[in-house]
C-alpha positions in Angstrom: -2.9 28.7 -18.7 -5.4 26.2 -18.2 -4.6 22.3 -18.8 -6.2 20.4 -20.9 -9.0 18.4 -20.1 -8.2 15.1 -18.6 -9.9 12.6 -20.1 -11.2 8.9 -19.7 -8.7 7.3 -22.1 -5.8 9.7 -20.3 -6.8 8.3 -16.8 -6.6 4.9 -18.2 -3.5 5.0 -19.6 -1.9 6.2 -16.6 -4.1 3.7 -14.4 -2.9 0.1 -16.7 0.5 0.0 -15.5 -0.1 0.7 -11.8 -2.6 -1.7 -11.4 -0.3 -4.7 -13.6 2.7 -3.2 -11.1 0.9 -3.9 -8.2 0.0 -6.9 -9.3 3.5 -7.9 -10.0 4.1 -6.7 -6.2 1.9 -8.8 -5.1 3.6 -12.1 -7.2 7.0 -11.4 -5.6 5.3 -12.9 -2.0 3.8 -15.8 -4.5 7.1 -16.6 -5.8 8.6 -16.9 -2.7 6.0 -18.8 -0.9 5.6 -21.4 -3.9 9.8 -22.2 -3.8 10.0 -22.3 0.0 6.5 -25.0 -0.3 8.5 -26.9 -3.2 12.0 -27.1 -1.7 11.5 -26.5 2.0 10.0 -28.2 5.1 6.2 -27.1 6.9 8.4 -25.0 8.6 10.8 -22.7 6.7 7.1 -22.4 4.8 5.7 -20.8 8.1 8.9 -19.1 9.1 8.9 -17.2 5.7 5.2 -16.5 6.3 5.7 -15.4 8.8 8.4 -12.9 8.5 6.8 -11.6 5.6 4.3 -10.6 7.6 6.6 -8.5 9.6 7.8 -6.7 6.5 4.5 -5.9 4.9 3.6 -3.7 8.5 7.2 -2.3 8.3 7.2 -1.3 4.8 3.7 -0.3 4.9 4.5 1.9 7.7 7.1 3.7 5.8 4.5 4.4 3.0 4.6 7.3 3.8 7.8 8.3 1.8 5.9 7.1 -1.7 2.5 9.1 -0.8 4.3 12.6 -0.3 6.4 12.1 -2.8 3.8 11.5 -5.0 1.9 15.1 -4.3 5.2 16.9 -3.9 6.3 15.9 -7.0 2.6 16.4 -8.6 2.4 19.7 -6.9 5.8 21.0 -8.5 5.3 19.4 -11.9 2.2 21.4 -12.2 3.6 24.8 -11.3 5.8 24.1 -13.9 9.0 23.9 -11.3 11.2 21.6 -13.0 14.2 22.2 -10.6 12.0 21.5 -7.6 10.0 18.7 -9.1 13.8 16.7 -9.3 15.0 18.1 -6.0 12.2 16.8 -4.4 12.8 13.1 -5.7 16.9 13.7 -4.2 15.4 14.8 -0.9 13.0 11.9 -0.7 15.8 9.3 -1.7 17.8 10.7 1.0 15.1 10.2 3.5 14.3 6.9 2.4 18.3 5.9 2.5 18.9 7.7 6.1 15.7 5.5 7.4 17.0 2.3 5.7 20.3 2.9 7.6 18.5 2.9 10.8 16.7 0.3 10.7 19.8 -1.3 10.1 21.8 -0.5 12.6 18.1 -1.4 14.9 17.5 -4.7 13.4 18.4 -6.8 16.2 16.2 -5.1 18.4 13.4 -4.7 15.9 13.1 -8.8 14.7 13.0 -9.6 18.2 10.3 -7.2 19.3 8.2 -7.8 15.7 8.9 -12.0 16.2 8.0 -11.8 19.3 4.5 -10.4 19.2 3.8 -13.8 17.7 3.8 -17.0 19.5 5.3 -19.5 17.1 6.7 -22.8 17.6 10.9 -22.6 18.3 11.5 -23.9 14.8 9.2 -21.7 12.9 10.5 -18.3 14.8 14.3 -19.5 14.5 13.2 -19.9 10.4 11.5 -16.4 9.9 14.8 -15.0 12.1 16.9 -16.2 9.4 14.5 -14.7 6.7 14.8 -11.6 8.1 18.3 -11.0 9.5 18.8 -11.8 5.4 16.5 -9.6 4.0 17.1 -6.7 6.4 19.8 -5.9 4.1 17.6 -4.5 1.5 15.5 -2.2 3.5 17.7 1.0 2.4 16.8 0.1 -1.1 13.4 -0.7 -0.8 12.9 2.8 0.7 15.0 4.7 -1.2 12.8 2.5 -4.1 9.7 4.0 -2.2 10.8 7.8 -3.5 11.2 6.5 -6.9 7.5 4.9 -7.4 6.2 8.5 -5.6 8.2 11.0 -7.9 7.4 8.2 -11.1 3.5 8.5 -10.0 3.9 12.1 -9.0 5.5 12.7 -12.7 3.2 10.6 -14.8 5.7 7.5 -15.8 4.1 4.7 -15.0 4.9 2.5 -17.3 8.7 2.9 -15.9 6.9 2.0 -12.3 5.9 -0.9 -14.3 9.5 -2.4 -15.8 11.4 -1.6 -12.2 8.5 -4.1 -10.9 8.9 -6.6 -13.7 13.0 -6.1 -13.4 12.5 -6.7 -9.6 10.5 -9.7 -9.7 12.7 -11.3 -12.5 15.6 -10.9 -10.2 13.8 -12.1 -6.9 12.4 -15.2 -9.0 16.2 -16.1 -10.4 17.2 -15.7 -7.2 15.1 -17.7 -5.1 15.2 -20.8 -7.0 18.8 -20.3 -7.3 19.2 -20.4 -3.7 17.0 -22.5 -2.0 17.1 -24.9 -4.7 20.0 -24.9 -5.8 21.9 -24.1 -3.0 19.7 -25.1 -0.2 20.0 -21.8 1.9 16.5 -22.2 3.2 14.5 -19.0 4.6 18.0 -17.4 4.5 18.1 -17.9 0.7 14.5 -16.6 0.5 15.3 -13.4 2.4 18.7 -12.8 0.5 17.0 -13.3 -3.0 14.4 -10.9 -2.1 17.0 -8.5 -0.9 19.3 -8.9 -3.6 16.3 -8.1 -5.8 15.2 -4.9 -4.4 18.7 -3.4 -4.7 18.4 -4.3 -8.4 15.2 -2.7 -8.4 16.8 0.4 -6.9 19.3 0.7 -9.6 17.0 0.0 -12.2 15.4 2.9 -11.2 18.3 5.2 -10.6 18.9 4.6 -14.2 15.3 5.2 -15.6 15.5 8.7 -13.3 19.1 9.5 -14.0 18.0 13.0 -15.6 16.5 14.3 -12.3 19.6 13.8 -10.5 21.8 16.0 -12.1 20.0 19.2 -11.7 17.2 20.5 -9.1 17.1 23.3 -6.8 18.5 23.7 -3.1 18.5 20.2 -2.1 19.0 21.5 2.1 16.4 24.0 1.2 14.7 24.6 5.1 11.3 25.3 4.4 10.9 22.8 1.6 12.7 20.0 4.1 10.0 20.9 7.2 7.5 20.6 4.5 8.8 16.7 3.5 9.0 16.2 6.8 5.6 17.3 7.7 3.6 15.7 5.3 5.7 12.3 6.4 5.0 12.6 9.6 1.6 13.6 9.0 0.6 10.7 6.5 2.5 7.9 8.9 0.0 9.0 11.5 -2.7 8.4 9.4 -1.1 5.1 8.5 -0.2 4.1 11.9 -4.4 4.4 12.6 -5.4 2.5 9.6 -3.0 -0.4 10.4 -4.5 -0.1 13.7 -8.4 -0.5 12.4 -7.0 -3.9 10.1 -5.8 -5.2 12.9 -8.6 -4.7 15.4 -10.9 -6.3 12.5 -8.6 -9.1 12.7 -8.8 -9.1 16.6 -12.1 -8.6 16.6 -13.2 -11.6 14.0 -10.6 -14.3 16.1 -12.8 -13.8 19.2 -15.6 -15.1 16.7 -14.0 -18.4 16.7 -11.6 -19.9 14.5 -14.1 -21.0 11.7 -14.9 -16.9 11.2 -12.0 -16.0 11.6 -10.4 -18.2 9.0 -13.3 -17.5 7.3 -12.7 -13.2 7.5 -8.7 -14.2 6.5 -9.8 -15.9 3.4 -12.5 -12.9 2.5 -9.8 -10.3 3.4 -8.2 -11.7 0.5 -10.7 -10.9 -2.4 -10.7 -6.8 -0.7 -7.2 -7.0 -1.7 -7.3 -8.5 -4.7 -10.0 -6.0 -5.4 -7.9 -3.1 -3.9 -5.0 -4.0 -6.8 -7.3 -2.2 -9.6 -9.1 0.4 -7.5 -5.8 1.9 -6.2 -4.8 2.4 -9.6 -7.3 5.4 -9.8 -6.6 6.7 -6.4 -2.8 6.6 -7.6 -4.0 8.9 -10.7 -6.0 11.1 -8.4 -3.0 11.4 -6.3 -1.0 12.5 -9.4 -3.6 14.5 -11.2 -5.2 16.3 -8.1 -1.4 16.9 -7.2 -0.6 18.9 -10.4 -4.0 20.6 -10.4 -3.0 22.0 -6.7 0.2 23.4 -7.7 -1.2 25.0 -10.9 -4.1 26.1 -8.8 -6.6 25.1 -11.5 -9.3 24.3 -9.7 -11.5 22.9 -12.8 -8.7 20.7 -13.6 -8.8 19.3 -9.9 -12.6 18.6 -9.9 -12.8 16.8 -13.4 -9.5 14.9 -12.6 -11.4 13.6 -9.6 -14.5 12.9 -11.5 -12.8 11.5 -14.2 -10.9 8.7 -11.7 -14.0 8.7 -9.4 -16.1 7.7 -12.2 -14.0 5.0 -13.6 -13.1 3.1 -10.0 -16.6 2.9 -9.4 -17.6 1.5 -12.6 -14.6 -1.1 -11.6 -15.7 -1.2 -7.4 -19.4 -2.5 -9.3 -17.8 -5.5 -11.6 -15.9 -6.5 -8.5 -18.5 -6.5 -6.4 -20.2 -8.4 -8.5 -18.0 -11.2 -9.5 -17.3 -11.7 -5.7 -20.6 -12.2 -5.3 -21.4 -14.5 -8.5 -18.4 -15.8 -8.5 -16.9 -16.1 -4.6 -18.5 -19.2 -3.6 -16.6 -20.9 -5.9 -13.7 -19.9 -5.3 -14.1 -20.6 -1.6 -15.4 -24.1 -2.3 -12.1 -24.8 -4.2 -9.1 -23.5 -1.7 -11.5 -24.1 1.5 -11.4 -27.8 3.0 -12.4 -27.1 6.0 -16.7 -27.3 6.5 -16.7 -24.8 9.6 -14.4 -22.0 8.0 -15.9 -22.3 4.4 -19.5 -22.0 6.0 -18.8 -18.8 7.5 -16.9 -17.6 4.3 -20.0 -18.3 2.2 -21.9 -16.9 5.1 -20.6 -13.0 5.3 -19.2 -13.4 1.7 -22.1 -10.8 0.8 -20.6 -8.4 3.2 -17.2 -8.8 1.4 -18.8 -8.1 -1.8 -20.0 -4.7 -0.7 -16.5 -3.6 -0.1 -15.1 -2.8 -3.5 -18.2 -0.1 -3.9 -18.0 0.9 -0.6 -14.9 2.0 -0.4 -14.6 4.0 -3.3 -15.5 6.9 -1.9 -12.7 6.5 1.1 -9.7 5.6 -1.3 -10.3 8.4 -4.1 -10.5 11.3 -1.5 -7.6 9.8 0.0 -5.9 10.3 -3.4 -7.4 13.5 -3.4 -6.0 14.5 0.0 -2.5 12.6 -0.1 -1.9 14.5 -3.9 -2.4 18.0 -2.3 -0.6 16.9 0.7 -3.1 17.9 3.1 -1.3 16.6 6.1 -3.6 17.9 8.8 -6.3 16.9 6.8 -5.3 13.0 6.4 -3.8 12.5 9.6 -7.2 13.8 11.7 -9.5 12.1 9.4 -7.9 9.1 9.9 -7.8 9.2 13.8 -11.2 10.4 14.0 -12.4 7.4 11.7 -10.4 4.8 13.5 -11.9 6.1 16.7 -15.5 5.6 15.1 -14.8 2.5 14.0 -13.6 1.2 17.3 -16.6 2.3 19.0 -18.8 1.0 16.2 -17.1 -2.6 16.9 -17.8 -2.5 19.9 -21.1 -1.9 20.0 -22.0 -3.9 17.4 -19.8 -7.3 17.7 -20.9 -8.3 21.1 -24.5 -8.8 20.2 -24.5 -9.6 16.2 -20.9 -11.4 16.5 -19.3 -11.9 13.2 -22.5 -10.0 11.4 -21.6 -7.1 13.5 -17.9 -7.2 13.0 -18.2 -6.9 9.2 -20.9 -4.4 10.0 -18.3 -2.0 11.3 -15.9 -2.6 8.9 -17.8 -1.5 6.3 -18.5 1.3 8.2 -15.2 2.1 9.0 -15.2 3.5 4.8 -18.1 5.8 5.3 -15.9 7.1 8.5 -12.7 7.4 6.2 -14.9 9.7 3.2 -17.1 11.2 5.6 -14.1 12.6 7.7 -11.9 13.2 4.7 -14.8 15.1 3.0 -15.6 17.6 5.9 -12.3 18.8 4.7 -13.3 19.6 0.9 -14.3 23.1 1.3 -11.3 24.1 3.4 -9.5 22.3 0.4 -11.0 24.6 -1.8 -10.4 27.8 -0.4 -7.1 26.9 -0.2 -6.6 26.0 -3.9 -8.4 29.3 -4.8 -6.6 31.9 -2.5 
């Protein structure tokens, strides 16, 4: 039996709270870096930066765990496989848990080999060592939290993704004052607080999926573990080689100088900003091309990704347009210095064309993470890294910043291009 249509207002709704819980993500850094600035020294300030850094590439690494979650879970809920839908969320909280434990028992190794990629002043590294030998404590939870946000996505219940963020950062916030403050703990209360908080988080959500625990089918199941592990291995590849292509545009913008690349840091900022509300539709795609898969209904998969296609370009547009009516103000405000606001003002443009850009790249993304074509994602994503790469360098050494953004634009129309040589395969599949 054929769904029924999904619509703008559906899409939407589903859309609202991911986009206020990333948001709200995003706020728990805030928090933290606006207690350690009140109550702490130019140091602890950098040592906190510093190790949050760290974390973000760890965590984001691990992503993987939410994304195939997410089109497991989608896939299930739309053949109507209730008992697979909920054994799929225990698997995946058992793979996030068994990874957590690791990098436990690791973390001595892994602080010094992440700390020291950077070269930071004595004091600044011995601050973000205490942040993270407190923090490291949490990462079980915040894995095992990373199946929870896929199988809520995967299942439609956002707005429970939404309260386990605000119950998070409540926590983190109460915490961090509480300690640093209060206490004076320093990084060490900063890192605790956030740790502390993501446990919360975890239980929060074990309560709001409680149901799905009790019941599900064959949780040691062999061919439904090799396909977990697949896609995760598959989808951390593809990871891996975007974390890669940040960094090289990173690289690639500091041998511009230090006035572009301040200037690139401070632009990188508006794509994420940008990226809070357009990932909110690849999120729904995920979900909605997920459930279309397992029901193999392939009209419900193409006006799902119309549907979300249609509505994150409409909001790629209004982006692109305030950042480019509105950008230069912003960078005149929280710019000081002359060099690095110049060449923020200067490639700004460039910046501007990201949020339309792009579009493209992160729906079929959604598209191909929901059906969990690993293959798919993982290939496409080394073949556009690759591309970009080359594209860099060719272009950077004679157009210098100009040619850097130049290829980092490009570097979308690799990611849809190489993701879309893949649609008809996709299709054959969903119709055999």
């Amino acid at each position: 039996m054929t769904a029924a249509v999904f619509t703008r207002p559906r899409a939407l709704a589903l859309a609202w709270p991911i986009m206020l819980a990333q948001v709200a993500t995003a706020t728990t850094g805030i928090v933290d870096t606006a207690v350690m600035g009140r109550f702490g020294t130019a140091a602890e300030l950098a040592g906190v930066g510093l190790a949050a850094v760290v974390f973000n590439v760890l965590y984001w690494g691990f992503g993987f765990l939410r994304m195939a979650t997410t089109g497991l879970t989608a896939q299930a809920d739309g053949a109507g496989e209730a008992a697979e839908t909920n054994a799929i969320l225990k698997r995946a909280l058992a793979l996030g848990g068994g990874i957590g434990v690791l990098i436990l028992i690791t973390f001595p190794l892994v602080s010094r080999l992440a700390l020291g990629l950077f070269q930071a002043e004595a004091l600044v590294e011995a601050d973000a060592a205490a942040y993270f030998q407190a923090r490291i404590w949490g990462a079980p939870a915040a894995l095992m939290g990373f199946a929870i946000t896929g199988w809520l996505i995967g299942t439609g219940r956002t707005r429970a993704l939404l309260a386990v963020q605000i119950g998070m950062n409540a926590v983190n916030a109460g915490l961090d004052f509480l300690f640093v403050a209060v206490f004076d703990w320093g990084p060490a209360g900063i890192g605790a607080g956030t740790a502390i908080a993501e446990w919360a988080a975890l239980a929060l959500g074990l309560v709001i999926v409680r149901s799905a625990l009790g019941s599900g089918a064959a949780l040691f199941d062999r061919a439904r573990l090799a396909a977990l592990l697949s896609a995760n291995r598959d989808i951390m590849i593809r990871t891996l080689a975007l974390l890669f292509s940040f960094a090289w545009f990173v690289n690639s913008g500091a041998q511009q100088g230090i006035a572009a690349m301040a200037g690139n840091q401070v632009l990188l900022q508006f794509i994420a900003v940008s990226a809070f509300v357009l990932d909110a539709f690849a999120f729904v795609a995920e979900k909605e091309a997920g459930a279309a898969y397992g029901a193999r209904d392939r009209a419900r998969l193409v006006g799902a990704m119309r549907v979300t296609s249609e509505l994150a370009l409409i909001c790629g547009v209004l982006f692109s347009l305030l950042f480019w009516l509105g950008g230069g103000a912003v960078i005149h405000a929280f710019i000081l210095d002359p060099a690095a606001r110049d060449a923020a003002l200067a490639y700004l443009p460039w910046c501007a064309a990201v949020p339309v850009i792009g579009v493209a790249a992160w729906q079929l993304d959604g598209l191909f993470l929901g059906t969990t074509q690993g293959p798919a994602v993982r290939n496409a994503g080394m073949l556009a890294m690759a591309a970009y790469v080359a594209t860099d360098l060719a272009l950077a050494p004679s157009f210098g910043n100009g040619g850097v953004w130049a290829a980092f634009l490009l570097s979308y129309v690799y990611r849809a291009g190489a993701l879309g040589l893949y649609w008809p395969r996709l299709m054959r599949r969903l119709e055999a």
